[in-house]
N, C-alpha and C positions, 0 to 999 in steps of 0.2 A: 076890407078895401077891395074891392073891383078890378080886375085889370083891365084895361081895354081890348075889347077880340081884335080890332084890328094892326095891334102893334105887332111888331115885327122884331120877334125878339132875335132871331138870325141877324136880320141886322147891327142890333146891339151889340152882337157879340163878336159880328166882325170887326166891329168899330174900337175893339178891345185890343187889335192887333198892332204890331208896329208898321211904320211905312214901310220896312223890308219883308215881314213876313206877308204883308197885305200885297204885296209884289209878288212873292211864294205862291200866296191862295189865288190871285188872277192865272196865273201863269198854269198853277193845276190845274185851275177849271177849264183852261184853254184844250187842257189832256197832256200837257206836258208831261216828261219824267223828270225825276230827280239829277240823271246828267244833262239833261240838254238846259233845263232851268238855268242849272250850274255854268252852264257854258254861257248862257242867254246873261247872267248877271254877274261875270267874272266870279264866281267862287269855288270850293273846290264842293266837290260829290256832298263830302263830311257835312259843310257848314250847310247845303243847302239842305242834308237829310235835317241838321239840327231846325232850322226855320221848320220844316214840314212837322216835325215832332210838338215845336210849342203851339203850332196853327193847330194839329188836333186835338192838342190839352185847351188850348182855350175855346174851342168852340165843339168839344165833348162829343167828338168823332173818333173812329179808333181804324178808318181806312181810306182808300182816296176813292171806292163807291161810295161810301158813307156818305161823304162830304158833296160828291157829285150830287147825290141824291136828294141831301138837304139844304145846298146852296146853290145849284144850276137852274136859272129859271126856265124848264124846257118848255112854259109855253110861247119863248120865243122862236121854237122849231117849227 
């Protein structure tokens, strides 16, 4: 079976996320840190590291250039 070249498997996989952590991954990609997130969405440091930990088990990242790298569309710079 074939896959299609133009699917967008990044996106699938964001689509995997919950609506809290998919708040986490906007908020990263904004360049945010893990306290200001924290403060931006009432949680403590803890809770918002734990969102960031499942956001790069589910989409098979292991850093926040990682993630920059393979979820920031910079050709919109």
């Amino acid at each position: 079976m074939k896959q299609d070249k133009g699917h967008d498997h990044a996106a699938d996989a964001v689509m995997t996320l919950t609506p809290r952590e998919k708040q986490v991954f906007y908020l990263l990609l904004e360049g945010m840190k893990a306290k200001e997130i924290s403060l931006r969405m009432s949680t403590s440091v803890s809770g918002t590291n734990y969102f960031v930990k499942n956001i790069y088990r589910k989409l098979h990242v292991n850093s926040k250039p990682e993630l920059l790298l393979r979820y920031f569309d910079f050709r919109q710079l």
